[in-house]
C-alpha atoms as one frame of an Amber mdcrd trajectory, in Angstrom:
protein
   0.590  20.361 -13.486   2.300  20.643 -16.714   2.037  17.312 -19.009   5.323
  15.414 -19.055   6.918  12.362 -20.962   8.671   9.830 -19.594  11.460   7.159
 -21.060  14.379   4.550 -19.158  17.644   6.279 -19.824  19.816   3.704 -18.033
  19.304   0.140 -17.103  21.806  -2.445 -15.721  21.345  -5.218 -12.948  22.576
  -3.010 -10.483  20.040  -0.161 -11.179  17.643   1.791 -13.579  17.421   5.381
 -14.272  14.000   6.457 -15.873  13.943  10.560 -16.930  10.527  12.010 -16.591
  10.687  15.647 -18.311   8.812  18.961 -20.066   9.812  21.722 -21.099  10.194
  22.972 -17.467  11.570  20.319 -15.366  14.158  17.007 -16.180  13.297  14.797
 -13.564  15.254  11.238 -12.703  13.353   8.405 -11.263  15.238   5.301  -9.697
  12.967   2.528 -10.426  15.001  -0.191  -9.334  18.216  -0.568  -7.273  19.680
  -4.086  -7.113  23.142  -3.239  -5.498  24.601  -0.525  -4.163  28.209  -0.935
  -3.197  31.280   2.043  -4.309  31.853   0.349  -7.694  27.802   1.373  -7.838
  27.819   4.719  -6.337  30.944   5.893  -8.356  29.188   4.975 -12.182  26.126
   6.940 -10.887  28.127   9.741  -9.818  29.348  10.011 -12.740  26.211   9.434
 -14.781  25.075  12.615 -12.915  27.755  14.477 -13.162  27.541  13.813 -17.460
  23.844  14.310 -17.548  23.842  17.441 -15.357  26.011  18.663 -18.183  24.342
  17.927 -20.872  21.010  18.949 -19.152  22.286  22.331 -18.374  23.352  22.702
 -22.072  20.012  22.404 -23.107  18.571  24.662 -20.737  17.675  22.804 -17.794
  18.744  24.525 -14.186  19.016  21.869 -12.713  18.173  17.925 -12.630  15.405
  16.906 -10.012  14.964  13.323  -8.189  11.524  12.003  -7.172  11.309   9.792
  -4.128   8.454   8.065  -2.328   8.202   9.141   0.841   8.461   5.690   2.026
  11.616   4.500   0.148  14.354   5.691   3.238  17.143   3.892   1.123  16.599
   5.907  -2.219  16.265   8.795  -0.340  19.662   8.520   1.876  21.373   7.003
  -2.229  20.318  11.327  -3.611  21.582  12.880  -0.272  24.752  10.895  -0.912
  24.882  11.985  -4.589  24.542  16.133  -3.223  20.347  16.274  -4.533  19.493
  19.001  -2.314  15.624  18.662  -0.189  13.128  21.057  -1.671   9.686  20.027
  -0.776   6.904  17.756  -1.834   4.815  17.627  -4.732   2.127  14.885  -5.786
   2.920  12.820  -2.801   6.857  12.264  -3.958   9.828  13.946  -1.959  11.537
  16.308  -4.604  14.858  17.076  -4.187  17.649  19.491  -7.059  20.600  19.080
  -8.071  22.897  21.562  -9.479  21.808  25.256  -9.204
C-alpha cells in the first residue's frame, strides 16, 4: 500500500472529519459522531458536497469513506450521504463517492 498522510479537517461537538490522502486516493474518516439529527446531516451534506468539489478540482475522482466493519451507525450515516459500497481493504469497509 501506498504511504499516506493524515490531518482533522473538521471538528465540532457534533462530529469530526479527519482526511487521510496520497497522491492516489482522498479518503474521509469519521472519528467521532456526537449527534446526528437533520440540522447534523444537512452541514455534512454540504461539507461533502464543497469538498467533493474542490477534491475533483485537484484531481481526485472521487472522495472515499473508511468504516470499521463493526461501526453499523457510521456505516448506515455514508449510505445516507450517497458513498457508494466498493469492497474491503485493510480490514475497513470502503465505500466512493462521486464518480
Amino acid at each position: 500500500m501506498i504511504a499516506s498522510k493524515d490531518l482533522m479537517i473538521f471538528e465540532t461537538d457534533d462530529y469530526g472529519v479527519r482526511l487521510e490522502y496520497n497522491k492516489d486516493f482522498a479518503i474521509v474518516h469519521l472519528p467521532y459522531t456526537n449527534k446526528m439529527n437533520k440540522r447534523v446531516f444537512c452541514d455534512m451534506t454540504k461539507k461533502l458536497e464543497s469538498w467533493y468539489d474542490f477534491f475533483t478540482t485537484v484531481g481526485y475522482k472521487s472522495i472515499h469513506a473508511a468504516v470499521k466493519a463493526e461501526d453499523l451507525k457510521t456505516q448506515r450515516l455514508v449510505t445516507m450521504l450517497k458513498f457508494k459500497y466498493l469492497g474491503q481493504a485493510d480490514g475497513m469497509l470502503v465505500y466512493s463517492y462521486g464518480e
